[in-house]
N, C-alpha and C positions, 0 to 999 in steps of 0.2 A: 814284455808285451809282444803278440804277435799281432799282425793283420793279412787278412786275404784283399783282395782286389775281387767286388762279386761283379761277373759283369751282365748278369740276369737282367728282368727289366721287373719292375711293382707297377701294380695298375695304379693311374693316374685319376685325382678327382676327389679320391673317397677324402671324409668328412671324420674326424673326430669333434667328439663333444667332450666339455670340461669333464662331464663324471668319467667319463673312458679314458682321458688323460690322464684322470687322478688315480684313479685306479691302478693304472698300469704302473704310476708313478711310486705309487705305496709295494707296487707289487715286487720291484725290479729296480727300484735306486735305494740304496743305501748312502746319507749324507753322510761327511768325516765329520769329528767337531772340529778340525778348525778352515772356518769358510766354507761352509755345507752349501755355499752355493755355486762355490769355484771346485771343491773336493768333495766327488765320490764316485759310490762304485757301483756299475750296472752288471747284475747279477746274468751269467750267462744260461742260453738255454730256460728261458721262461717255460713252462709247461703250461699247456693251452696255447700260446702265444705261435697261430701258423707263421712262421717268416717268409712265405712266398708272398700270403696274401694276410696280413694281418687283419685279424675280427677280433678286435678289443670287447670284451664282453667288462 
C-alpha cells in the first residue's frame, strides 16, 4: 500500500444526498465476501469523479 499526505484544501459545506452516495458507492467500492462491511476495495482513479472538487452526479 502506498499513501501521499495531500495537503490541498476541499471546499467546505457541500451536501451529498443518499442517491449521490449510493452511486458513487456502486461505482468505486467493491465489498470482499468475507465482512463486506469491514473488507473492501476502493477502486482508484474513478473517471468523472473531479478529486479537487468532487460533483457526484
Amino acid at each position: 500500500m502506498v499513501a501521499d499526505l495531500y495537503t490541498g484544501s476541499y471546499p467546505t459545506g457541500r451536501k451529498v444526498t443518499s442517491k449521490q452516495a449510493t452511486n458513487l458507492t456502486a461505482l468505486v467500492i467493491t465489498a470482499h465476501e468475507f465482512h463486506p462491511d469491514w473488507n473492501y476495495t476502493i477502486a482508484a482513479g474513478y473517471p468523472g469523479l473531479d478529486h479537487d472538487t468532487p460533483g457526484v452526479t
